[in-house]
C-alpha positions in Angstrom: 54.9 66.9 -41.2 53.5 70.7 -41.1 55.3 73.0 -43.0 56.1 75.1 -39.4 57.3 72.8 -37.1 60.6 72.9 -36.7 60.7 69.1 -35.2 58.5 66.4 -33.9 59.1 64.2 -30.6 57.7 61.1 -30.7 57.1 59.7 -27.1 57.1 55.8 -26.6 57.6 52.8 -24.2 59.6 51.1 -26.9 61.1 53.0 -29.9 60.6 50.2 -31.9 56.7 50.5 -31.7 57.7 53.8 -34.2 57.6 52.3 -37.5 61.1 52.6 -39.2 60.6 55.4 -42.1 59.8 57.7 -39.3 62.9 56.6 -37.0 65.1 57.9 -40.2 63.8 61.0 -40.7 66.6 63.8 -39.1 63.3 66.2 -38.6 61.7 63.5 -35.9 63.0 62.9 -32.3 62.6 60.0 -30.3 61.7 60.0 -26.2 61.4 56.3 -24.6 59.4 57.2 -22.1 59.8 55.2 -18.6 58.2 51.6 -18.0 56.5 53.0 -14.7 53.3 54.2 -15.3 52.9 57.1 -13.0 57.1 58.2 -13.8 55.8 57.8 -17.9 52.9 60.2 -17.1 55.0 62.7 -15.4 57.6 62.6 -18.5 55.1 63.2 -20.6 53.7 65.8 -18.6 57.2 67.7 -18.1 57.9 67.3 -21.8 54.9 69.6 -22.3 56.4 72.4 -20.8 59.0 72.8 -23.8 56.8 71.8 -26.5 53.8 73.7 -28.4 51.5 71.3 -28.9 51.2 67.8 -27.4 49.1 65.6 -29.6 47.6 62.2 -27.9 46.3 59.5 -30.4 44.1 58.2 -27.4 41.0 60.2 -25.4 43.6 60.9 -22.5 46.1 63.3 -21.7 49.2 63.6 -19.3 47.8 62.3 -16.2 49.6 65.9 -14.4 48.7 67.8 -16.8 49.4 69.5 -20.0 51.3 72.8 -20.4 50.8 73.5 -24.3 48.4 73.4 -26.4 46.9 70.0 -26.9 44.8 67.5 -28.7 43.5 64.2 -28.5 41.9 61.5 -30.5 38.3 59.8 -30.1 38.5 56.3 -32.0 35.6 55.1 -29.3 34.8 54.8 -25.8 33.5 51.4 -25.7 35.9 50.1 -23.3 34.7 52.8 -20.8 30.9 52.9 -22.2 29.8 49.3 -23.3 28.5 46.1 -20.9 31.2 44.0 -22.3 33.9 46.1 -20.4 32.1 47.1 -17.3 34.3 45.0 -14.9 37.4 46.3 -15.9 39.3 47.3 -12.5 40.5 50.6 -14.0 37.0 51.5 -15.9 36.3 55.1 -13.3 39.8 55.6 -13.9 39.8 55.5 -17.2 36.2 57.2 -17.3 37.7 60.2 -15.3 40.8 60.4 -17.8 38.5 61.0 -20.6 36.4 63.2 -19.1 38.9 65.5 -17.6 40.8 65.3 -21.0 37.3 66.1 -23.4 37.0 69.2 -20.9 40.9 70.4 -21.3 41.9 69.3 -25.1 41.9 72.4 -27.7 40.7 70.2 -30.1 39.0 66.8 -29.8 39.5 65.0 -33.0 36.8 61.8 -33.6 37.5 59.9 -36.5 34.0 59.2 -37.3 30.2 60.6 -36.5 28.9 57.7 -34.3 31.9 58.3 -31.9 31.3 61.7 -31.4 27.3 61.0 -30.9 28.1 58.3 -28.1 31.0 60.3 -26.5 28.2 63.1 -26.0 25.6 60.8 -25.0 27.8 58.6 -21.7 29.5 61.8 -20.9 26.9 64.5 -21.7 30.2 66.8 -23.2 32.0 66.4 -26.9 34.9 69.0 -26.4 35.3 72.3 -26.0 36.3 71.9 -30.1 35.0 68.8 -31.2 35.7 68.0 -35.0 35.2 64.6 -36.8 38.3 64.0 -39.0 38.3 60.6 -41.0 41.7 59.0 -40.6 43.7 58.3 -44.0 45.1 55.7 -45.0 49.1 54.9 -45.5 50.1 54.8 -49.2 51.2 51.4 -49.0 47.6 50.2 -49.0 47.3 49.8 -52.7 46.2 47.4 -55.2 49.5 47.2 -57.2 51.2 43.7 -55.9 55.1 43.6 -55.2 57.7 41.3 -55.5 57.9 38.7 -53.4 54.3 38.3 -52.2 53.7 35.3 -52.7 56.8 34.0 -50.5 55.1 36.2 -47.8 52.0 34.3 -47.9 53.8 31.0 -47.9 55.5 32.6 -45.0 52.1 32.5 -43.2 50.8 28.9 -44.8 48.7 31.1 -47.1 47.8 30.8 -50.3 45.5 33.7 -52.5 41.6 33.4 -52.5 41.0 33.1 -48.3 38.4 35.3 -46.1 40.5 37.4 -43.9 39.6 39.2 -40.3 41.6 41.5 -39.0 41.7 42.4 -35.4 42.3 41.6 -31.6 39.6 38.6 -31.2 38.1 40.5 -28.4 34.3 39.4 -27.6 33.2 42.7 -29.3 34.8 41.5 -32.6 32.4 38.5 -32.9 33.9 36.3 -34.5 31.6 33.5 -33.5 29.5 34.1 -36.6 32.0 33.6 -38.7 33.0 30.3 -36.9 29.6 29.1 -37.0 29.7 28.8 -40.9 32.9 28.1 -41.7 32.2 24.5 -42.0 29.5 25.9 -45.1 32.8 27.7 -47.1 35.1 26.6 -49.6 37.2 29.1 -48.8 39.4 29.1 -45.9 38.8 31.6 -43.5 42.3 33.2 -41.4 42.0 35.2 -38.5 44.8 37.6 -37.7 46.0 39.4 -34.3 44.1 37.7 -31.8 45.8 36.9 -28.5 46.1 33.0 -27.5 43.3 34.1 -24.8 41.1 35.7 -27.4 41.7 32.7 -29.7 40.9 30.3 -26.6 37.7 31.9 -26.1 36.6 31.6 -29.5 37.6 27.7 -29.8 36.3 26.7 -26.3 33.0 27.9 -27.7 33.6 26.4 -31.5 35.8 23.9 -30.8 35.1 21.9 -34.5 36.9 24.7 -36.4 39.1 24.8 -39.3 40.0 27.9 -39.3 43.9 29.7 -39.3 44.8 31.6 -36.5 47.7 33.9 -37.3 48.3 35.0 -33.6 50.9 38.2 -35.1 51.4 39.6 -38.4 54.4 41.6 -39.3 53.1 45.4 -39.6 54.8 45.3 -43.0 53.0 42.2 -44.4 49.9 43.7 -44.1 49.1 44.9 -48.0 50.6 41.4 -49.2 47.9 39.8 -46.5 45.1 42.0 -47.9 45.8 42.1 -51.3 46.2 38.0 -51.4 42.5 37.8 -49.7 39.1 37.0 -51.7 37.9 39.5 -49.1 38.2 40.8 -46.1 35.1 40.5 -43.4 34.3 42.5 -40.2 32.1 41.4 -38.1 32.3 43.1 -35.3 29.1 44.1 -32.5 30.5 47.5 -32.6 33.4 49.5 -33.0 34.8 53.1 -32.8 35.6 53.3 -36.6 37.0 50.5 -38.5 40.5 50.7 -40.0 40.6 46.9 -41.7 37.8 47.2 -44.6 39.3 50.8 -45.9 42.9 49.4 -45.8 41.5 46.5 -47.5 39.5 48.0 -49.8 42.5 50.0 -51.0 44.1 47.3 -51.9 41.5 46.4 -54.4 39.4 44.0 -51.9 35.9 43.7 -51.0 34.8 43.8 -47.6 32.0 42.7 -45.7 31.2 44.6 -42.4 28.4 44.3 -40.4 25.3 46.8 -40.8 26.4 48.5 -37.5 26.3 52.6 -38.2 30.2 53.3 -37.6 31.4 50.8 -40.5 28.6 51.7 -42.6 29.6 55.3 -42.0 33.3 55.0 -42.4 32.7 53.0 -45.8 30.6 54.8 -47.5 28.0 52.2 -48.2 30.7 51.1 -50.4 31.3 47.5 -48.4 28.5 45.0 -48.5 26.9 44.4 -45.1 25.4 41.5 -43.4 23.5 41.6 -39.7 26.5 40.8 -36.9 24.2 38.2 -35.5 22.7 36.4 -39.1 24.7 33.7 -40.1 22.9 33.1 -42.9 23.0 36.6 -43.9 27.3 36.4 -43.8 26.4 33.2 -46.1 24.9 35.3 -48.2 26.8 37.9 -49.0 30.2 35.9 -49.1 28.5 33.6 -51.8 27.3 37.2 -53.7 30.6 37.8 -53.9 31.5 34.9 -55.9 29.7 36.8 -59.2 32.6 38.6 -61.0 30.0 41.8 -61.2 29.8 41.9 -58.2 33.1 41.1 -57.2 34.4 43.9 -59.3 31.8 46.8 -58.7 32.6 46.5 -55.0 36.5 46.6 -55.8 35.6 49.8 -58.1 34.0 51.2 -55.3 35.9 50.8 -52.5 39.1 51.8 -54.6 37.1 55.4 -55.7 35.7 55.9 -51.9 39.4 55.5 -50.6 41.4 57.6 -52.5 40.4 60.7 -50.7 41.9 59.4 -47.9 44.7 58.1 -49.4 48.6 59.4 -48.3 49.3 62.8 -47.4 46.0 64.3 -48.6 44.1 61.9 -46.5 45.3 64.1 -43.5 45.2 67.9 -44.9 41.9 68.6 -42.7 43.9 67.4 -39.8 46.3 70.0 -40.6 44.2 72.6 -41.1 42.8 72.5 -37.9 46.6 72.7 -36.6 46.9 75.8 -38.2 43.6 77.5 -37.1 44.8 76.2 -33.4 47.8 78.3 -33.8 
């Protein structure tokens, strides 16, 4: 929290959404904000006028309009910008929302270089302060295990030493490639947070797989779930930034990421990389990682390339552009 607010309102559908060491703190207010969407956008909106500084962790603002100073988040604009989502029924919508909100925002946070570069190139405008500001990464992401771990990986029908992927299952997440080999592995790979639709897509079109599908993980599993892993892989075509491999990799395991720009980027160079569309280049690297050298410079190097962003400190630029808004 920044040493001079005096309190922080937390808007939300659904108070529980608001993870439960920030519901207890006496400091932090909660708003549940109506399940309309156009009465939601005006409470937002109102609750503006009373407030000095609204900050939105999407690229949107109060549909009626903002009344403080405010800020907004870039993670991507690929549901607006890329083929994949070009049917969507609320795409100009959506495409007007970000536009009006890049042109309004006192500061337009992006959490990495490649989102800035493609907001600028769809939309021909950044932000009247655009600022890329890596995100950090909650101190629970670490590689110290805790008690009980193993009960929450039999919880799940896990045991240690699988591949994990992390993420909705949407097309853009490709998780076809991984499918395609998994019959090659040893190792089992488990796939966690896609939707039954997302999983049905991916099994109509790979239908001999023996993979796990975890369809929801418990927020608070998470560490146990990355920390049990061999490693963690990504994928994906593209994405805005890439939160699974640095969570991962602060909890002491290896990713693999495809060699898009963003993950490369956001990692450091420190994960190994593989073409999204070469199986036999994920083969590759997944068997690489079965050297103990290997294994444990990547570990090294993750863990060093993280802790920057790890806890409180992983935020202090974030806050100092607060403070020069003010």
């Amino acid at each position: 929290m920044h040493p001079s607010a005096k309190s922080i309102l937390l808007a939300s559908y659904d108070p529980a959404w608001i993870l439960p060491p920030l519901r207890s703190r006496n400091e932090i207010e909660m708003e549940q904000l109506p399940k309309s969407f156009f009465r939601a956008e005006k409470r937002l909106s109102d609750l503006t006028k009373s407030t000095d500084l609204f900050i939105s962790p999407y690229p949107k603002l109060p549909l009626f309009g903002v009344h403080c100073r405010a800020i907004h988040f870039i993670h991507d604009v690929l549901d607006v910008t890329h083929p994949l989502y070009r049917r969507r029924p609320k795409l100009l919508f959506d495409r007007y929302r970000v536009r009006k909100a890049l042109r309004r925002a006192d500061i337009t946070w992006y959490d990495s270089s490649w989102s800035l570069q493609e907001t600028q190139k769809h939309f021909s405008l950044c932000g009247r302060n655009p600022v890329v500001r890596h995100l950090g990464i909650d101190e629970r992401f670490r590689p110290q295990q805790e008690k009980g771990e193993e009960s929450i990986l039999e919880s799940y029908g896990l045991r240690e030493g699988y591949i994990l992927a992390l993420g909705n299952g949407l097309p853009h997440k490709n998780l076809g490639v991984l499918l395609q080999i998994e019959q090659q592995m040893t190792r089992r790979i488990v796939l966690v947070g896609a939707s039954d639709a997302n999983r049905q897509y991916w099994t109509s079109r790979h239908p001999a797989g023996r993979s796990v599908w975890i369809r929801h993980a418990d927020e608070r599993d998470l560490p146990a779930l990355l920390r049990g892993a061999f490693c963690l892989v990504q994928p994906s075509l593209i994405e805005g930034y890439g939160y699974p491999p640095l969570e991962a990799m602060a909890c002491g395991t290896p990713a693999i990421i495809s060699s898009i720009p963003v993950l490369v980027e956001t990692t450091g160079g420190n994960a190994m990389t593989a073409d999204a569309n070469d199986e036999k280049a994920w083969m590759r690297a997944l068997k690489a990682l079965e050297d103990p050298v290997t294994y444990r410079g990547k570990v090294q190097g993750g863990l060093e390339w993280v802790e920057p962003l790890r806890g409180p400190k992983g935020w202090s630029f974030h806050l100092q552009d607060i403070e020069r808004l003010f």
